[in-house]
C-alpha positions in Angstrom: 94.3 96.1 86.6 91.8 93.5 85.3 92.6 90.1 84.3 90.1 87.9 83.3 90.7 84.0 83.1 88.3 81.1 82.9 86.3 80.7 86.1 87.5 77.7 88.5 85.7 77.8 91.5 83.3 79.7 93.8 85.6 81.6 94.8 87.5 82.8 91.9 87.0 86.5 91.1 89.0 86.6 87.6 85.7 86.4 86.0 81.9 87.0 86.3 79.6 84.0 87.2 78.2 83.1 83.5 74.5 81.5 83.2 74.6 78.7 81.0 72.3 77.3 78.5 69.5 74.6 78.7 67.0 73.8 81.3 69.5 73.5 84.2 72.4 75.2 85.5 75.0 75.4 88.5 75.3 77.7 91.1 78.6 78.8 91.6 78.4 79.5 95.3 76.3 76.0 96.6 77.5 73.9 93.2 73.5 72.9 93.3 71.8 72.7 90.4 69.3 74.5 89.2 66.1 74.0 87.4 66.2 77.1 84.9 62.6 77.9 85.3 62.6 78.0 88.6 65.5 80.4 88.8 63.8 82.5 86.2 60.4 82.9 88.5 62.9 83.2 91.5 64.9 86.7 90.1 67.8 84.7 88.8 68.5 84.2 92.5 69.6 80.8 94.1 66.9 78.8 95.4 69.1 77.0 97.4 71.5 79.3 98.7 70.5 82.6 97.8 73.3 83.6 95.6 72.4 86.6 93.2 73.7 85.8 89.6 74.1 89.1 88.0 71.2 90.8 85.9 71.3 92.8 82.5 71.5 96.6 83.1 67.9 96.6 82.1 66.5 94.6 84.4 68.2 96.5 87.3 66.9 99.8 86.2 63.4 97.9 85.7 63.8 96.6 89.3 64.9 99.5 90.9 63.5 102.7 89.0 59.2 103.9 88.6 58.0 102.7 84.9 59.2 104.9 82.1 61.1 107.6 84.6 64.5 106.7 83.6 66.3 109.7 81.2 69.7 108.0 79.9 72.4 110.4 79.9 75.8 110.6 77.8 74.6 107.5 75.3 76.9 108.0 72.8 80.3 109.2 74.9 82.7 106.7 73.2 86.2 105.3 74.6 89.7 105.6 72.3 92.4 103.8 71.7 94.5 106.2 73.6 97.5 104.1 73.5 97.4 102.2 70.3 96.7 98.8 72.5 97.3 95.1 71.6 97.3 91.9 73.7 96.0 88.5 71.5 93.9 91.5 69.4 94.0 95.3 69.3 92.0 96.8 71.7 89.6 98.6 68.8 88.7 94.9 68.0 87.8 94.2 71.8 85.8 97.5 72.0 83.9 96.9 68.7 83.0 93.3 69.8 81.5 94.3 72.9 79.7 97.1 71.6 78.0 94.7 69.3 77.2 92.3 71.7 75.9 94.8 74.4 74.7 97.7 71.9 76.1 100.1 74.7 79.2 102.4 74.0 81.1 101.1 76.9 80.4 99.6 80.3 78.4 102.2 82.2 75.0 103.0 81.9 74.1 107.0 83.6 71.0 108.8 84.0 68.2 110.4 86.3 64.9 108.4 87.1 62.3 108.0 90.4 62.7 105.5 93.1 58.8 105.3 94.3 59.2 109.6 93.5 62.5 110.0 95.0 64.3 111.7 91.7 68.0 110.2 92.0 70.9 110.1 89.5 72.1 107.0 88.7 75.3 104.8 87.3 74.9 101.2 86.5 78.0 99.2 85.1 78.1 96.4 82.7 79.7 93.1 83.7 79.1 92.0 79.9 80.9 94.5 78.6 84.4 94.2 79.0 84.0 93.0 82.5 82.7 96.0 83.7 86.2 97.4 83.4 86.8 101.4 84.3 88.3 103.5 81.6 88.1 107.2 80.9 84.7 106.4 79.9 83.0 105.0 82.6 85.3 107.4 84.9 84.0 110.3 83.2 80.4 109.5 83.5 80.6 108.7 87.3 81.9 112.2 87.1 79.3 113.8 85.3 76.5 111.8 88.0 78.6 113.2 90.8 78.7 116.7 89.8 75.1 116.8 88.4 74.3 116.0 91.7 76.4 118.1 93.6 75.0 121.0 91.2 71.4 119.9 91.8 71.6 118.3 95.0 70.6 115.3 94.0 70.8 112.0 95.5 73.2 109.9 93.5 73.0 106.0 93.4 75.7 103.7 91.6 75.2 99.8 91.2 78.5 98.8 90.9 79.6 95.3 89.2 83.1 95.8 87.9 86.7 93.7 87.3 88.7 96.5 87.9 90.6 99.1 86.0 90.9 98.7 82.2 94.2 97.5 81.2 94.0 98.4 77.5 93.9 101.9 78.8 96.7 101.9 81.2 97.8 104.8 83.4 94.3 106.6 81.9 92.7 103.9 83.6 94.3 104.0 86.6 93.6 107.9 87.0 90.1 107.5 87.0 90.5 106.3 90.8 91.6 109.5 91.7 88.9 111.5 89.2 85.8 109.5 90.9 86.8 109.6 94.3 87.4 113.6 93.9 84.0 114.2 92.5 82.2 111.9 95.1 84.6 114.0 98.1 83.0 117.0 96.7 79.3 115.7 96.6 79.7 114.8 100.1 81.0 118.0 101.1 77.8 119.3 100.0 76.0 117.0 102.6 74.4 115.0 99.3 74.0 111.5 99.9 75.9 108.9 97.5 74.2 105.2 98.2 76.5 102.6 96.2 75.2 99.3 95.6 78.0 96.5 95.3 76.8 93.2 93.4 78.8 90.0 92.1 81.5 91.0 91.4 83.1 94.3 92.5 86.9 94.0 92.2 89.8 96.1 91.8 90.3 100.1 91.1 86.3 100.2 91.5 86.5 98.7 95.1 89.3 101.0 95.6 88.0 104.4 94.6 84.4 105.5 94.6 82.4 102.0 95.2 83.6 102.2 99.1 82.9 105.8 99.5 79.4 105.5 100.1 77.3 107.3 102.9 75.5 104.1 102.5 77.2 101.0 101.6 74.7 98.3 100.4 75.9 94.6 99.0 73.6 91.6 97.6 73.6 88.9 99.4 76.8 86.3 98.8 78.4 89.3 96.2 82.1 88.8 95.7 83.4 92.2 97.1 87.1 92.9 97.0 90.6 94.2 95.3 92.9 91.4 94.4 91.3 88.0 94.0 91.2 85.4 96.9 94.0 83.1 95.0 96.3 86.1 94.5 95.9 87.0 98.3 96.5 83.5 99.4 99.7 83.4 97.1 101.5 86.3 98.2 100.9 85.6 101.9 101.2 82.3 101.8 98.5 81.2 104.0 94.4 80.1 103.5 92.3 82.6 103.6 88.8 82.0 105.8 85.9 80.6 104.7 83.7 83.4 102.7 86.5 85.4 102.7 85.2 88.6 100.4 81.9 87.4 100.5 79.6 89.9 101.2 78.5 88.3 104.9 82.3 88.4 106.1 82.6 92.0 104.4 79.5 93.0 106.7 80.5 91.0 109.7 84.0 92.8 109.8 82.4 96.6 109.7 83.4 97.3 105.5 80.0 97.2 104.1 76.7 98.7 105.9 74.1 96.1 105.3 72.9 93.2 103.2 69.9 93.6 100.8 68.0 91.1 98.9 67.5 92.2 95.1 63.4 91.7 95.8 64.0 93.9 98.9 66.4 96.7 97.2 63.6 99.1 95.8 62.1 99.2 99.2 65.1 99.6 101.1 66.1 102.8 98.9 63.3 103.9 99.4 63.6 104.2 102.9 66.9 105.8 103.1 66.0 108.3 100.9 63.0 109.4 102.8 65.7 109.3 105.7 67.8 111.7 103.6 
């Protein structure tokens, strides 16, 4: 399940790279700093290293989708308090907050659109809310993508950027691995591609279930890609891990992801593979 503690390093996956205020700020992957407006006309990419820092769901669709052909699905499917849940606050409190702040029921974002007039169905989590975390939610509307798709035979595209599953939910959390990875073995029995598109950072039960069943598996370059975190790894077997380890390069050079695409270069690539399709 998702934990998420205060960022300590480059390589820490608790928690999502945040973009602080003011006219500079620090890469997370190279430690350079950065002059704010040159990161802004860059894409919120690195100028020195390359490292994507993540983007509002917005601005991916934006990026990714033709102007004005994106139909949002399922806005208003809300998450329960299934199991009356309380850490430091009840989990109602958590949800409310982050509704607020994001203005999105939880943290998934569905619909159909046009890639350059490819029609697609698409998913595209969250980080801001909640850390992207899975619960019956966001499991049931990767569900409702798959099966549209299946039904209409459909390509289906998912931009992943996830902790993990959500703890407040507990075992219902932890089902939706199951769930998603069903409905995407059923859309590829139907020969239907499913292109998933892993950004910083992809962790946990979404790593484990539908995010690495792609036909195509695409990554951004330097994305943190994984299930447990590189400190919990190094802790339970005792020994240092490589350099990049869970990077998107090493996940590449070892055969676990299929390519590396630049965020300028993503609408392009798509493009291409679903002409291929």
């Amino acid at each position: 399940m998702a934990w998420f503690k205060k960022r300590r390093g480059a390589d820490d996956t608790d928690a999502g790279p945040k973009i602080s205020e003011g006219l500079w700020l620090k890469c997370p992957v190279c430690r350079e700093t950065i002059f704010r407006k040159e990161f802004e006309r860059n894409g919120k990419i690195c100028p020195k290293c390359e490292y994507h820092f993540p983007i509002t769901v917005d601005e991916r669709i934006g990026l990714l989708l033709d102007a004005e052909s994106f139909t949002e699905w399922e806005k208003d499917l809300q998450p329960k308090d299934i199991l009356g849940f309380k850490d430091t606050q009840p989990y109602t409190d958590r949800l409310k907050r982050s509704q607020d702040k994001t203005g999105r029921a939880d943290a998934i974002v569905i619909g159909e659109g046009r890639i350059n007039g490819h029609h697609i169905n698409l998913s595209v989590f969250d980080f801001s809310f909640m850390g992207g975390s899975m619960g019956t939610v966001v499991g049931e509307k990767v569900l409702i993508t798959a099966e549209a798709s299946r039904e209409t035979r459909t390509p289906l595209i998912i931009i992943s950027t996830s902790g993990g599953a959500r703890m407040q939910e507990g075992m219902f959390s932890l089902m939706q691995m199951a769930k998603t990875a069903a409905a995407i073995g059923r859309l590829s029995d139907t020969g239907v591609p499913f292109i998933s598109v892993l950004t910083d950072p992809t962790f946990g039960g979404v790593t484990a279930s539908f995010a690495m069943l792609g036909d195509i598996i695409i990554a951004e370059p330097k994305a943190l890609i994984g299930f447990a975190g590189p400190r919990v790894i190094e802790q339970t077997i005792k020994q240092r891990l490589p350099k990049g380890f869970q990077r998107a390069e090493f996940l590449l050079e070892h055969g676990m992801i299929d390519m590396i695409v630049p965020r300028r270069d993503m609408k392009a690539t798509l493009t291409t593979l679903l002409a291929f399709f």
